[in-house]
NULUMBA-414943 format. One line per 3 residues: their letters; for each residue x, y, z of N, C-alpha, C, CB. Coordinates in steps of 0.02 Angstrom, whole numbers, plus 50000, padded with zeros to 5 digits. Glycine has a CB too. Example, Ala and Ser with C-alpha at 12.3 -4.5 7.8 and 13.67 -1.06 7.14 Angstrom:
# NULUMBA-414943
AS	50660,49716,50390,50615,49775,50390,50660,49835,50390,50565,49776,50452 ~ 50642,49888,50354,50684,49947,50357,50645,50002,50394,50704,49970,50286 $
//
This chain:
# NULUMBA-414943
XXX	54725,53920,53753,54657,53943,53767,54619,53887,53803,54621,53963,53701 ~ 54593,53893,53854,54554,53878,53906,54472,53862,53877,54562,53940,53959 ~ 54445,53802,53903,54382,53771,53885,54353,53845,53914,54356,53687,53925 $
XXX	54342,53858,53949,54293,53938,53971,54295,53984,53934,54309,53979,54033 ~ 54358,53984,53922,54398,54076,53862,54342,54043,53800,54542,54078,53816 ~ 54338,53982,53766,54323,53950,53704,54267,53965,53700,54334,53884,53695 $
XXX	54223,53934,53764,54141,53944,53756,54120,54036,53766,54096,53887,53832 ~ 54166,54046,53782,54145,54128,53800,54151,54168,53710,54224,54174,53873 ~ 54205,54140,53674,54208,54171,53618,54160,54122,53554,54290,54182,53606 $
XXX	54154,54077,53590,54054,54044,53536,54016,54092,53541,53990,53969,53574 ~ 54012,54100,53600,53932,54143,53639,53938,54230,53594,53945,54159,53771 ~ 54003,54240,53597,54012,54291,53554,54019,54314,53471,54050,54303,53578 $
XXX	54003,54253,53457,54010,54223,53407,54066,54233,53362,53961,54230,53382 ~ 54153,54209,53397,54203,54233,53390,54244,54183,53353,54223,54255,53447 ~ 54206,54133,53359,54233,54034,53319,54161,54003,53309,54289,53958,53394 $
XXX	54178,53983,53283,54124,53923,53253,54127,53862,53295,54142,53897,53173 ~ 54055,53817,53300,54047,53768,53309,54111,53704,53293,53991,53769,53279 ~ 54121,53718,53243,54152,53677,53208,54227,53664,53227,54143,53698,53147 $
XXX	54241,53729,53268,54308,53737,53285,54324,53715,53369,54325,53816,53268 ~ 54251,53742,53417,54263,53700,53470,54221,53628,53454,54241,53739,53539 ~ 54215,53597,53402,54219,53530,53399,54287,53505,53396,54184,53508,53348 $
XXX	54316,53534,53365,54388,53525,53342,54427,53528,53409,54414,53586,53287 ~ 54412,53573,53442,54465,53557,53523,54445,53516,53566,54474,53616,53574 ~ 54374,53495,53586,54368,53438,53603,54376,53351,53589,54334,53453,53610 $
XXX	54400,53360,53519,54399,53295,53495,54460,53274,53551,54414,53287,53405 ~ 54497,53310,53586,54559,53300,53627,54559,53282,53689,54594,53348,53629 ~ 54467,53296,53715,54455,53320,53765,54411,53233,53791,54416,53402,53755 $
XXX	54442,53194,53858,54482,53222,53915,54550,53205,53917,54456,53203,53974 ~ 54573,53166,53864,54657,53159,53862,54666,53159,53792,54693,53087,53898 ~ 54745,53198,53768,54771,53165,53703,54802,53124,53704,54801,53192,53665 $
XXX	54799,53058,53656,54848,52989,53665,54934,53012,53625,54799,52905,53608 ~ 54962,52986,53645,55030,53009,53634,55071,52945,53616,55060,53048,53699 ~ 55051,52894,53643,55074,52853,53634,55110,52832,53713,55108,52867,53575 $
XXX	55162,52859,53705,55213,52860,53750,55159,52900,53817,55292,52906,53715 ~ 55122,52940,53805,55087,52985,53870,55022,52989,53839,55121,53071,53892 ~ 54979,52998,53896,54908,53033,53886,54893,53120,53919,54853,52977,53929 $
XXX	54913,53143,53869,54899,53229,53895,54846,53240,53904,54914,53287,53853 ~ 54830,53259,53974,54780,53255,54036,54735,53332,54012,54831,53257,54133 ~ 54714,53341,53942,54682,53410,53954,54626,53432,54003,54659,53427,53897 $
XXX	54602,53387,54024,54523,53397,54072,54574,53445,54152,54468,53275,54105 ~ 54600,53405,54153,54657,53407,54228,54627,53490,54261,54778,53412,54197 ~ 54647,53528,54222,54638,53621,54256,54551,53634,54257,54683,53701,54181 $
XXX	54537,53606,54224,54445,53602,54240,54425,53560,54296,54399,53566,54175 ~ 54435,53492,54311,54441,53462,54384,54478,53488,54443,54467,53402,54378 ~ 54539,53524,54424,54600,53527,54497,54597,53611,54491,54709,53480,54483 $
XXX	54579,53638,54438,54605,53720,54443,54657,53738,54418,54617,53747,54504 ~ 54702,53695,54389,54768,53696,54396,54781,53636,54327,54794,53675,54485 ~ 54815,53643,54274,54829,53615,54236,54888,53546,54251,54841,53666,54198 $
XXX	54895,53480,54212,54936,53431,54225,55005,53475,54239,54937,53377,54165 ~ 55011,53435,54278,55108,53469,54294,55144,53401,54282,55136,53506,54401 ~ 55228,53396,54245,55238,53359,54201,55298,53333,54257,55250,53390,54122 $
XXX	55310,53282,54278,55350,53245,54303,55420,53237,54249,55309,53183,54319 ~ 55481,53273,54274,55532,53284,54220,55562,53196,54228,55600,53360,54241 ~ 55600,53185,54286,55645,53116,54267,55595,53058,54244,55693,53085,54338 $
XXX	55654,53036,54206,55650,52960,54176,55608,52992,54080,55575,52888,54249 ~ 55585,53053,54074,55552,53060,54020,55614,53095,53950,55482,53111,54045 ~ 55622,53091,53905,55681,53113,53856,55662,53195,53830,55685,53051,53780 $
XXX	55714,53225,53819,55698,53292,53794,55649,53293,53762,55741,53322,53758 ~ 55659,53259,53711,55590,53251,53645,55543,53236,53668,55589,53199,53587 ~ 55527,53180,53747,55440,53177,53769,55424,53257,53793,55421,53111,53849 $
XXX	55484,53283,53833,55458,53334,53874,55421,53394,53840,55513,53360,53912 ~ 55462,53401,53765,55451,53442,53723,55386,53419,53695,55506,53448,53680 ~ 55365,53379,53685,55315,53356,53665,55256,53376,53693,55322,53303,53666 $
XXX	55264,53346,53758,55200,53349,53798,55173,53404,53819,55202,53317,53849 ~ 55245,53452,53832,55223,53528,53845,55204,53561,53793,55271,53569,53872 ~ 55218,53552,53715,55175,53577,53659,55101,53565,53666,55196,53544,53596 $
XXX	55111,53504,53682,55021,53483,53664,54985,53524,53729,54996,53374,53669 ~ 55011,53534,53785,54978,53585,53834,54971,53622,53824,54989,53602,53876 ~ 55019,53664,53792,55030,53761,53765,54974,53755,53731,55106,53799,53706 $
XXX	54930,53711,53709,54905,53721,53639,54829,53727,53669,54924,53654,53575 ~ 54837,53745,53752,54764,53747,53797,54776,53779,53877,54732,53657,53807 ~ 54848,53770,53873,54855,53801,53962,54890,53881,53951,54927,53739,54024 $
XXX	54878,53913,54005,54894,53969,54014,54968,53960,54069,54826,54009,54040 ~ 54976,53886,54100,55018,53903,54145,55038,53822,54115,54995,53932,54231 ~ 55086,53818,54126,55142,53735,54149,55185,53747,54179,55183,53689,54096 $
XXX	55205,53680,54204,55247,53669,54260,55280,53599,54225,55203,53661,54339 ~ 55348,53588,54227,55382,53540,54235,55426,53518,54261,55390,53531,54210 ~ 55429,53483,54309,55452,53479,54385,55524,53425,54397,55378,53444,54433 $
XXX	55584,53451,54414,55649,53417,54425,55679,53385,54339,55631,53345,54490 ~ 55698,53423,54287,55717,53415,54237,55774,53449,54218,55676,53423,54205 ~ 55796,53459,54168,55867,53485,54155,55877,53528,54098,55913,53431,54146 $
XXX	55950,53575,54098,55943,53609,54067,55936,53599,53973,55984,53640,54096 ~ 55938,53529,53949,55933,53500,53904,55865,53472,53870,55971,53464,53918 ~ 55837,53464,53922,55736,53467,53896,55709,53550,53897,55669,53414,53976 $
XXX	55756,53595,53924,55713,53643,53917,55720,53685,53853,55718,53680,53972 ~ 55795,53654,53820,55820,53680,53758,55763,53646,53717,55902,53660,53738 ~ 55746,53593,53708,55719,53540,53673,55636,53560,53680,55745,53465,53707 $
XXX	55604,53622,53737,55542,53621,53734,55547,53718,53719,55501,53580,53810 ~ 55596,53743,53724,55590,53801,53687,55589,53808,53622,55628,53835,53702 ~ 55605,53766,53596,55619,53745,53509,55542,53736,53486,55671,53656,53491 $
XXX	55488,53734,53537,55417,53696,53532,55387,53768,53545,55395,53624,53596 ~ 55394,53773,53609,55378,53833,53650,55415,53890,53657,55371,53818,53706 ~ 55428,53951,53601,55457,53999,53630,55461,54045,53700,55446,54024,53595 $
XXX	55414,54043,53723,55400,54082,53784,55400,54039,53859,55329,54115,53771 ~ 55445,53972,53831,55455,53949,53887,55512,53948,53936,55443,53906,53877 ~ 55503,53946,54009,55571,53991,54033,55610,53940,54084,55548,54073,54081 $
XXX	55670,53921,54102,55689,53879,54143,55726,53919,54214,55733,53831,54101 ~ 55700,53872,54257,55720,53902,54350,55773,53856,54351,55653,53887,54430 ~ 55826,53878,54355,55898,53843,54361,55880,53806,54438,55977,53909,54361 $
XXX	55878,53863,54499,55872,53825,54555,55827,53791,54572,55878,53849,54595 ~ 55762,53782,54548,55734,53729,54541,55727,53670,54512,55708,53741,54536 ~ 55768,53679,54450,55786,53638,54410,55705,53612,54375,55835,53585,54449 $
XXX	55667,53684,54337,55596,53675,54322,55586,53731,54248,55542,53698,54401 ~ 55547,53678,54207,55539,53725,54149,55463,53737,54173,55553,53691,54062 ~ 55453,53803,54135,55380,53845,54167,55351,53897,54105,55403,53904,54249 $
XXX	55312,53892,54102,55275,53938,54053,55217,53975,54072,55253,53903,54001 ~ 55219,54038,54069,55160,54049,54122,55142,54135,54077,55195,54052,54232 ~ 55050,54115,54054,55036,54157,53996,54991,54204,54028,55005,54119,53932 $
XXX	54995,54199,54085,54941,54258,54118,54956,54329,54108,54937,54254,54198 ~ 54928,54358,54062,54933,54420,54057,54954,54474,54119,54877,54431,54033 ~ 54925,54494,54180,54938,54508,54237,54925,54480,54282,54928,54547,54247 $
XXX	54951,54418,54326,54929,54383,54374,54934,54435,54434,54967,54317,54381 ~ 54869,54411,54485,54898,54460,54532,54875,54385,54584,54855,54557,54542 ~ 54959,54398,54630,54968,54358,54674,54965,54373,54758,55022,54338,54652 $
XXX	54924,54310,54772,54891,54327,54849,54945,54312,54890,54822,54281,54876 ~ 54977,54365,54956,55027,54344,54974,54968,54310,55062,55102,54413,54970 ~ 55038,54268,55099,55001,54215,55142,55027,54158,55142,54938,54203,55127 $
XXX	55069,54146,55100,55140,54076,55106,55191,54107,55120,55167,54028,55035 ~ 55222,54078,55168,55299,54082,55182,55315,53997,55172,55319,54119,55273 ~ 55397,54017,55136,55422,53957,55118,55492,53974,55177,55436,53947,55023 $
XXX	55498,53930,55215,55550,53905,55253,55600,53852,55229,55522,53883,55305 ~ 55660,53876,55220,55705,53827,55200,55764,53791,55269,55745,53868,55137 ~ 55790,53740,55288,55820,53750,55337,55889,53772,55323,55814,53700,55373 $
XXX	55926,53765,55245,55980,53786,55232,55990,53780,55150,56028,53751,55275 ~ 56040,53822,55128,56056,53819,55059,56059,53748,55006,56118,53847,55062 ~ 56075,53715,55044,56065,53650,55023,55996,53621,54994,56082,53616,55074 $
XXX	55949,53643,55031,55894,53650,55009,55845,53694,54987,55880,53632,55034 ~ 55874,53732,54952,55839,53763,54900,55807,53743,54841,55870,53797,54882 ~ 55844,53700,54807,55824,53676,54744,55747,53661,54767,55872,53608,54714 $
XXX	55716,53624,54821,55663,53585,54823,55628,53644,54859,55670,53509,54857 ~ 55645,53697,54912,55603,53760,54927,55573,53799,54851,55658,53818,54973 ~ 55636,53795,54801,55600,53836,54755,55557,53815,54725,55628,53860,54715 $
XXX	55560,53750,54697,55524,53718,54685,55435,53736,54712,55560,53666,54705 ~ 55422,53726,54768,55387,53734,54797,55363,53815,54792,55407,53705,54847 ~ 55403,53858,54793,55385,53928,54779,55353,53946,54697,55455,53970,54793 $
XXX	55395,53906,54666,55353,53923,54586,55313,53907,54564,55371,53915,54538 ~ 55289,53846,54617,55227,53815,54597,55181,53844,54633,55223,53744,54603 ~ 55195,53885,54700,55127,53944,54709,55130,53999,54681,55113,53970,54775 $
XXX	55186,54032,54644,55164,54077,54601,55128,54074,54547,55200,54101,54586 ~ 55133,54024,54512,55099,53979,54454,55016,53978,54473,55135,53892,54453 ~ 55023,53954,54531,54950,53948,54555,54924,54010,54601,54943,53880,54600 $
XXX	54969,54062,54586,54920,54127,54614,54934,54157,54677,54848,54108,54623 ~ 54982,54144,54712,55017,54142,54773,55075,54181,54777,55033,54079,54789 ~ 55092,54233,54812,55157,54252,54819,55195,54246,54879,55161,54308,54803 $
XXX	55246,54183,54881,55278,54161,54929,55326,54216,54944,55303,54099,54915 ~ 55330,54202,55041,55377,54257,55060,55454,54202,55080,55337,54311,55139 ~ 55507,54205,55050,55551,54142,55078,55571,54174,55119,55606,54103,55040 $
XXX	55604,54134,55162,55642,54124,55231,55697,54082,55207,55599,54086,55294 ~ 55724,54075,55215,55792,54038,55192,55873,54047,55239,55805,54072,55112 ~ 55882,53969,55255,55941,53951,55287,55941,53980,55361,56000,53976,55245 $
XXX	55877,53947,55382,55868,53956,55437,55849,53887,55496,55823,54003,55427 ~ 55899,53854,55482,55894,53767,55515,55925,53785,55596,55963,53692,55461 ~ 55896,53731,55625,55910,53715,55703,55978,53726,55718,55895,53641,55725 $
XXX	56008,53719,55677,56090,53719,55705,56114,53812,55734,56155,53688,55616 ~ 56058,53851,55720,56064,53928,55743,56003,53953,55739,56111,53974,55701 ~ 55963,53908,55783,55907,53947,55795,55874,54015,55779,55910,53948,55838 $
XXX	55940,54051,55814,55931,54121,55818,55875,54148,55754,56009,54155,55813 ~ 55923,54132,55695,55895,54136,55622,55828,54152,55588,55904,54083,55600 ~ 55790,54106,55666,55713,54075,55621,55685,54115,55686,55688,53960,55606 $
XXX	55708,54115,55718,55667,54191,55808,55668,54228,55760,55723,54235,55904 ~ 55719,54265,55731,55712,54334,55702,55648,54351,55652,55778,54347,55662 ~ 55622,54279,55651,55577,54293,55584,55491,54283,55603,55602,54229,55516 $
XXX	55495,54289,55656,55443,54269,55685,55368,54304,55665,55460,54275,55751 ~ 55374,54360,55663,55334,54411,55630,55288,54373,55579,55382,54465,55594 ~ 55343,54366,55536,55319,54341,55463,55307,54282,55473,55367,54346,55403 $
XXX	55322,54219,55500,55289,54165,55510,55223,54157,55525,55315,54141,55546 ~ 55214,54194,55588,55146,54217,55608,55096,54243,55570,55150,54257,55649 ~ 55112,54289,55537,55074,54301,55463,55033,54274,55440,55101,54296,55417 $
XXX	55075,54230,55435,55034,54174,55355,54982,54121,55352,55088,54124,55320 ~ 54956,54117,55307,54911,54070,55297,54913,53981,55305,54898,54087,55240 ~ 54976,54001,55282,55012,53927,55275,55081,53914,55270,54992,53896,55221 $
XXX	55119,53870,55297,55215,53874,55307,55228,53832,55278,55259,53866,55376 ~ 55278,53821,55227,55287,53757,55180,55357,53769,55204,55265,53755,55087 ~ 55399,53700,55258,55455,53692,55273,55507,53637,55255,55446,53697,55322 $
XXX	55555,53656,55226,55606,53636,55186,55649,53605,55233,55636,53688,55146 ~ 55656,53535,55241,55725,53525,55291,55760,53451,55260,55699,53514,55391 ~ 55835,53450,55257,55865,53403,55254,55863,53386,55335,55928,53413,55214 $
XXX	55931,53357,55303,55989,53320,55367,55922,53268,55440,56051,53425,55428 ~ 55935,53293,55479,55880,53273,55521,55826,53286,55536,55888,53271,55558 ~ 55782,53332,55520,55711,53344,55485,55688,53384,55514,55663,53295,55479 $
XXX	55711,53420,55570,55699,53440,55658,55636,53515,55650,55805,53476,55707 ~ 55649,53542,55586,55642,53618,55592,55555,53624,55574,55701,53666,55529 ~ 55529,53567,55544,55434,53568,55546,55437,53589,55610,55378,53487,55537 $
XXX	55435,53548,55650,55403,53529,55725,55421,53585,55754,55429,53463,55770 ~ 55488,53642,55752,55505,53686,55780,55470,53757,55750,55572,53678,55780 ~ 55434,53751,55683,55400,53798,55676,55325,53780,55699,55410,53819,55612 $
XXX	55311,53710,55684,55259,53700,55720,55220,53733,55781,55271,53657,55731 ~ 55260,53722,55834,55258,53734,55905,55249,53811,55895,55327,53707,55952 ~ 55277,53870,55838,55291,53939,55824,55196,53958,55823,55348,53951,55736 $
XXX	55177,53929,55761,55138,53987,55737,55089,53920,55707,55182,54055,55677 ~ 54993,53981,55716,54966,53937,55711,54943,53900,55638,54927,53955,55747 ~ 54961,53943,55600,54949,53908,55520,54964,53819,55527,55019,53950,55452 $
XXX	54927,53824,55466,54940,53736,55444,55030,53732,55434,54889,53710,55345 ~ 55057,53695,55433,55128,53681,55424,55141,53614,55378,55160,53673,55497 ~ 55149,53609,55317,55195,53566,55278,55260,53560,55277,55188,53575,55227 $
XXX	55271,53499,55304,55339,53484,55315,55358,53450,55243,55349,53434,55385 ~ 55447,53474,55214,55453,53415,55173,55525,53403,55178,55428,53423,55097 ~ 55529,53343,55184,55599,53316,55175,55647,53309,55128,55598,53271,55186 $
XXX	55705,53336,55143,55736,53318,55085,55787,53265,55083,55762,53370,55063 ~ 55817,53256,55009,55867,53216,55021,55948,53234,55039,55862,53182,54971 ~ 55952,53290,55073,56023,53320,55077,56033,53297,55161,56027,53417,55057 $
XXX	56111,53282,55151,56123,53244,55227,56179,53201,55233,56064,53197,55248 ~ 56208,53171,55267,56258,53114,55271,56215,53059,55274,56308,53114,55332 ~ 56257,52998,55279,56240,52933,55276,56170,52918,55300,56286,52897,55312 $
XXX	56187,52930,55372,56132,52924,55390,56059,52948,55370,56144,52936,55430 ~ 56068,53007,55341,55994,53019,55324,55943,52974,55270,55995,53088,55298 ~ 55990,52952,55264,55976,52875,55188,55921,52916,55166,55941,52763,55212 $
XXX	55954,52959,55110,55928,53003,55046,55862,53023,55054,55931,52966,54978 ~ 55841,53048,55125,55781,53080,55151,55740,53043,55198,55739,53099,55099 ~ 55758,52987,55207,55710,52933,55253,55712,52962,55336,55749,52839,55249 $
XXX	55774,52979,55357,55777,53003,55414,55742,53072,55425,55840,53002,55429 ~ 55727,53116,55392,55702,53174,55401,55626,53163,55391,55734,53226,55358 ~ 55598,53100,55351,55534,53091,55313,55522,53054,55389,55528,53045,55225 $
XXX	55538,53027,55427,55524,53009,55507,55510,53029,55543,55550,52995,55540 ~ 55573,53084,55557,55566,53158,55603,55501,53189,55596,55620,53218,55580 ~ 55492,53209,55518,55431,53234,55533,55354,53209,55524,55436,53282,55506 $
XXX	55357,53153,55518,55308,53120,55530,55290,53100,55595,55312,53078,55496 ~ 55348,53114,55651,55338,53090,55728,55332,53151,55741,55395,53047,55774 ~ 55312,53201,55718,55352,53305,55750,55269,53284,55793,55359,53427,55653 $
XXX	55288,53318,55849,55251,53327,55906,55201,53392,55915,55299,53326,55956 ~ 55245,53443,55862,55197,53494,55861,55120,53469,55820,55236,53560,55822 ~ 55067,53519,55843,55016,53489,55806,54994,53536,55746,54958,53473,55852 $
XXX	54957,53530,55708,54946,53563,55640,55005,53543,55590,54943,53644,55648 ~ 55042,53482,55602,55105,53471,55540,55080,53425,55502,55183,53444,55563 ~ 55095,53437,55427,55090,53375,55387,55140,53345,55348,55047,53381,55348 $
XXX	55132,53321,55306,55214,53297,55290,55204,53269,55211,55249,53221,55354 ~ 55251,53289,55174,55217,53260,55104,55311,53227,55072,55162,53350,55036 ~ 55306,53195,55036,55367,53158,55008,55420,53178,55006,55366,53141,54956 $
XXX	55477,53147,55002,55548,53163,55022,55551,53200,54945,55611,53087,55046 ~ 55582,53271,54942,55612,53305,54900,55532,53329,54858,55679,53257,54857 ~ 55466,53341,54876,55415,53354,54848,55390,53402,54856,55384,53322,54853 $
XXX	55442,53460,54831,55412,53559,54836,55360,53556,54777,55489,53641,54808 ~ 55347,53519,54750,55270,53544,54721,55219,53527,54751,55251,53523,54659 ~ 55215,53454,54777,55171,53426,54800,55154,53487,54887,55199,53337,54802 $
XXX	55215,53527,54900,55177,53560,54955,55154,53611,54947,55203,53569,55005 ~ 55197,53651,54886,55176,53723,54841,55107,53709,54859,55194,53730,54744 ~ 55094,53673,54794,55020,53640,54768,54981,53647,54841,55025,53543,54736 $
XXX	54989,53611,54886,54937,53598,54931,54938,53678,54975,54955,53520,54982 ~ 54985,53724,54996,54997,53790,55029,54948,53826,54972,55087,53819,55037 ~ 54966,53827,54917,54902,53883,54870,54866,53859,54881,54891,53900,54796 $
XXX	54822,53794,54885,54762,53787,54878,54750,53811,54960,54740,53712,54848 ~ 54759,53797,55008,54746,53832,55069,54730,53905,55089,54791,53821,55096 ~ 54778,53954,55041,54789,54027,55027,54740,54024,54972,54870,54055,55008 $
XXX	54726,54013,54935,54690,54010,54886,54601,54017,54939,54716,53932,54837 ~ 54578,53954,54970,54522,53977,55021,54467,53875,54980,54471,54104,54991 ~ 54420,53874,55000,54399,53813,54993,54371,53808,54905,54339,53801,55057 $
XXX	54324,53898,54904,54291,53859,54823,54371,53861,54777,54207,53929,54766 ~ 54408,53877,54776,54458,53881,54729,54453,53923,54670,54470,53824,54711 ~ 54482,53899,54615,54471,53947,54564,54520,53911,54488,54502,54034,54599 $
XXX	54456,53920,54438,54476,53889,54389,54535,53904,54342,54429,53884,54362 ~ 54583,53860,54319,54617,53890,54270,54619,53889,54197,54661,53881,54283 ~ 54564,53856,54171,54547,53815,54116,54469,53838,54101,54558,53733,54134 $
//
């Protein structure tokens, strides 16, 4: 339950004083020790903390996503495994894991209805894990991505055929390993904003995304941006808020 849902059921006189004292004593972080659970976060951003999976142990993940459930309607926990999600369903029944994203997600919206206006471009199978990524985090946030998938420079043809739907959209969130080439080539396509992201899939040379994180930081087309090697949330995130429109919209 959401600081808004809370004060709406005071006003109705549905809880007591005493009880949203009791949820703010939490309020703007809980100490954890190990973490500070960011409850203010979806009242500032719209959008509740999203939980960075590596380097944290089943038991933090489980943890931290309890203490959220216990106020968000949506989470996100981003590049983790199928072993924290055992460890946060034991916490969270209704929490669900995206194999190809490799993302535990909980999402309590009674009927979301999702604005379509993202297309997610992948340049090949290889990179999916980090397209989906990026797709669940605009559904989460209200967005219904249209994918494109395995449609890299090496057969053009692929990504002509789709032209329609590129044109479309509000915003293009593009997925590319190996040599990074395929922003700049949708770029030049269609006039939406374009997020480029790099991944780390590739031979030697791509030194685990640096070469593609170049490419498209030099892409010649204009309207491209470029956000961290292997970072489908960080472009999800930024494509909804675009589709989404400037005042935004609260989730908390």
């Amino acid at each position: 339950m959401g600081l808004r849902e809370l004060l709406f059921r005071l006003q109705r006189s549905e809880v007591s004083v005493e009880e949203v004292l009791d949820y703010l004593k939490v309020w703007p972080y809980e100490e954890l020790g190990y973490a500070k659970v960011d409850h203010h976060r979806g009242l500032r951003k719209g959008f509740p903390e999203v939980v960075f999976g590596p380097g944290k142990t089943p038991d933090q993940v489980a943890e931290i996503v309890g203490r959220l459930a216990a106020q968000a309607k949506c989470i996100l926990v981003t590049k983790t495994s199928a072993e924290a999600f055992e460890a946060v369903r034991a916490v969270v029944p209704d929490a669900r894991f995206h194999e190809v994203a490799r993302a535990v997600y909980v999402d309590r919206r009674p009927s979301p209805s999702l604005k379509p206006g993202v297309v997610v471009v992948a340049a090949g199978t290889a990179d999916l894990p980090v397209a989906e990524e990026a797709a669940l985090t605009l559904e989460l946030m209200g967005s219904r991505p249209d994918r494109i998938y395995d449609v890299g420079v090496a057969g053009i043809h692929r990504l002509l055929g789709n032209l329609g739907r590129l044109r479309s959209a509000r915003a293009v969130v593009v997925v590319a390993g190996m040599e990074g080439a395929l922003p700049s080539v949708v770029g030049g396509l269609v006039a939406a904003p374009v997020i480029a992201v790099p991944t780390s899939v590739g031979y030697g040379a791509n030194f685990g995304g640096l070469a593609p994180l170049l490419t498209m930081l030099n892409a010649c087309a204009p309207g491209v941006a470029v956000v961290n090697i292997d970072n489908g949330f960080g472009a999800g995130y930024l494509a909804a808020l675009i589709n989404r429109g400037v005042e935004g919209e609260s989730e908390t």
